[in-house]
C-alpha positions in Angstrom: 16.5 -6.9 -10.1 13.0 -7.6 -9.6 12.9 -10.8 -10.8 15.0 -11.7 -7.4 12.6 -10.7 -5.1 10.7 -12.8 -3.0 7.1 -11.8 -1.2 6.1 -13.4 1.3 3.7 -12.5 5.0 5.7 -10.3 7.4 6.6 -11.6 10.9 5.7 -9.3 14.0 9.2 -9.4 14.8 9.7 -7.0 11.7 8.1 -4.1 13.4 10.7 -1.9 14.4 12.4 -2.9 10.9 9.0 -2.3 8.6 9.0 0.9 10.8 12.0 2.4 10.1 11.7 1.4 6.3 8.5 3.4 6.1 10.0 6.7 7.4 13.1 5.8 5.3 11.0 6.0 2.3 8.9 8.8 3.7 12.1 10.9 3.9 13.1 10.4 0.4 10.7 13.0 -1.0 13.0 15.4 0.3 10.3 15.6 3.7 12.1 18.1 6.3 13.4 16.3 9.6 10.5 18.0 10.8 7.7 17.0 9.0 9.3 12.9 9.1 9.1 13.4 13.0 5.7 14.5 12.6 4.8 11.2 10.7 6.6 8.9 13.0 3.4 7.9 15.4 1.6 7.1 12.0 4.4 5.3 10.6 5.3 2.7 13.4 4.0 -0.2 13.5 3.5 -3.1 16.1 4.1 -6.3 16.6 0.4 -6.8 17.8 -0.5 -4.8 14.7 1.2 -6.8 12.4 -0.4 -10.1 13.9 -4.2 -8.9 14.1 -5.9 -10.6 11.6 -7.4 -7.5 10.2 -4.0 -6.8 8.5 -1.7 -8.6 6.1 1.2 -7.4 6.3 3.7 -8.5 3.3 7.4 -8.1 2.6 9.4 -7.9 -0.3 12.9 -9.4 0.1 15.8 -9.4 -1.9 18.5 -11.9 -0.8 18.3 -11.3 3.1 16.9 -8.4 3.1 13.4 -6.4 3.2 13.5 -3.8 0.7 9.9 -2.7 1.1 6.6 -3.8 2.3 2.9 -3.0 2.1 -0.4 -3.6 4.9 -3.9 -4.1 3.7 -6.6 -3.2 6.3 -9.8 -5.3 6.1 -12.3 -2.4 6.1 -15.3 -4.6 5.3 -15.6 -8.3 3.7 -15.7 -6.1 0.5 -13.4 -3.4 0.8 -9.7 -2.8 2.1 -7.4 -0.3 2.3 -4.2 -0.1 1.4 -2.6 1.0 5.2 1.3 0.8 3.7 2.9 0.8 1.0 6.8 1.4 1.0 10.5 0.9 -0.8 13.4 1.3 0.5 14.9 4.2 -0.8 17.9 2.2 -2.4 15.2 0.5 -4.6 12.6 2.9 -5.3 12.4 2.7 -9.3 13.3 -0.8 -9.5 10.3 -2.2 -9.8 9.5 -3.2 -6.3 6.8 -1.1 -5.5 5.1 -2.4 -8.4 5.6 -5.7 -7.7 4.3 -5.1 -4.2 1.2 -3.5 -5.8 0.0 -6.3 -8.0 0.6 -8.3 -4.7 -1.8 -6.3 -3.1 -4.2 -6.4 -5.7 -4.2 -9.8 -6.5 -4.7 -10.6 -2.3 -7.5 -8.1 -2.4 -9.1 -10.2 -5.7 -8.6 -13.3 -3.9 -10.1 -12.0 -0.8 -13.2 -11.4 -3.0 -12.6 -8.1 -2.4 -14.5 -5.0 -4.6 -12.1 -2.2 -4.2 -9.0 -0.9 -2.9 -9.0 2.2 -0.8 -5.5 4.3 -1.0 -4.7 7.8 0.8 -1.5 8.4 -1.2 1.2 10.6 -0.2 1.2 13.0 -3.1 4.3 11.9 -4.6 2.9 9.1 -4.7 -0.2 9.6 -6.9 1.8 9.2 -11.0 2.3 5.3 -9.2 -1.4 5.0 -7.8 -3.0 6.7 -11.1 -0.4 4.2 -13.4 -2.1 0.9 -11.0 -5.6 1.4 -12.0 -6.6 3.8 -9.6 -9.0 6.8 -9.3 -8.7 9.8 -7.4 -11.8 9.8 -5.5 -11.7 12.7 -3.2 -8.9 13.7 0.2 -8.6 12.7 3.4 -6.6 14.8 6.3 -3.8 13.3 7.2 -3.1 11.4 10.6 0.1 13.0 11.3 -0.8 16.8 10.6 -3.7 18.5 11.3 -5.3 20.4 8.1 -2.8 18.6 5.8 -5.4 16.9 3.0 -4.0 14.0 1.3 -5.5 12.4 -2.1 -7.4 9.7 -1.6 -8.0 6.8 -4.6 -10.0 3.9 -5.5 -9.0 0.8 -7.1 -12.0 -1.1 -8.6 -11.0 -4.9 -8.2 -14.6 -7.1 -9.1 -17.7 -5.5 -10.2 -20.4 -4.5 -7.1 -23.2 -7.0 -6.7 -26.3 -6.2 -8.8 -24.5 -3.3 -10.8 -24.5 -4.5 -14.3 -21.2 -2.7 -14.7 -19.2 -4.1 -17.2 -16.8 -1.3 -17.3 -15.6 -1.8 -14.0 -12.4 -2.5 -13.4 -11.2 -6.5 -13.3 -14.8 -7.1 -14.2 -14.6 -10.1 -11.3 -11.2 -11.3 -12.1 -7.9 -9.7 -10.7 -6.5 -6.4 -11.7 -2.8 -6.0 -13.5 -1.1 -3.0 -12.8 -0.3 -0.8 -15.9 2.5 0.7 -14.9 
């Protein structure tokens, strides 16, 4: 099935969709009703949100339909963050969250961009660890106070002036290992 899907840029009208994917998704680690209403502020996103420039919000589609999505936040000319990153739950295991992620990194490359920041949910962390990245610390999470999420680094191109070799993509874009 991955082989159908198309990526492409979201529109802003996909807010309340890309929305409702995202806590979809969320809910499929077996999250209480509870703690998925807790999460809802974080997880909706806007129109105005999806069209700031800041963002690039991008869809994966199979036939008609979006079956998951990721944002990248433009934290610096050098560095994003990965602000999304969600299948629906009908797909997760398919192959479309890794597709998605090699999107993301390749945009990030092509951006010129150094690294990837991503605060993971923790069931997320086999998928983030099996794309390249590095757990680099926690971060407390937006929807609940004195929750600590992982927080991880994808090296894309080597820092100016380094002389690192080892570092990840040496200047050219990243392949997911998964």
């Amino acid at each position: 099935m991955p082989d159908l899907i198309t990526i492409r840029d979201a529109a802003p009208d996909e807010a309340a969709y890309l929305s409702a994917l995202a806590l979809r998704s969320k809910a499929y680690w077996g999250y209480s009703r509870e703690f998925i209403q807790s999460c809802k502020t974080e997880l909706t996103y806007r129109p105005s949100q999806i069209a700031d420039e800041r963002y690039h919000f991008v869809v994966a589609q199979l036939d008609a339909a979006a079956v998951g999505f990721y944002a990248l936040e433009a934290i610096s000319p050098r560095q994003f963050e990965l602000e999304a990153l969600f299948v629906d739950p009908q797909h997760i295991g398919a192959g479309v969250g890794r597709q998605l992620m090699q999107h993301a990194l390749d945009s990030v490359a092509a951006k010129s961009g150094e690294s990837l920041l991503i605060q993971g949910d923790p069931n997320a962390e086999k998928f983030y660890l099996a794309a390249g990245a590095k757990l680099i610390g926690t971060r407390e999470s937006g929807s609940i106070s004195g929750r600590h999420l992982p927080l991880f680094e994808i090296l894309i191109r080597p820092l100016a002036g380094s002389g690192d070799d080892q570092r990840r993509g040496m200047g050219r874009p990243v392949s997911f290992q998964a």
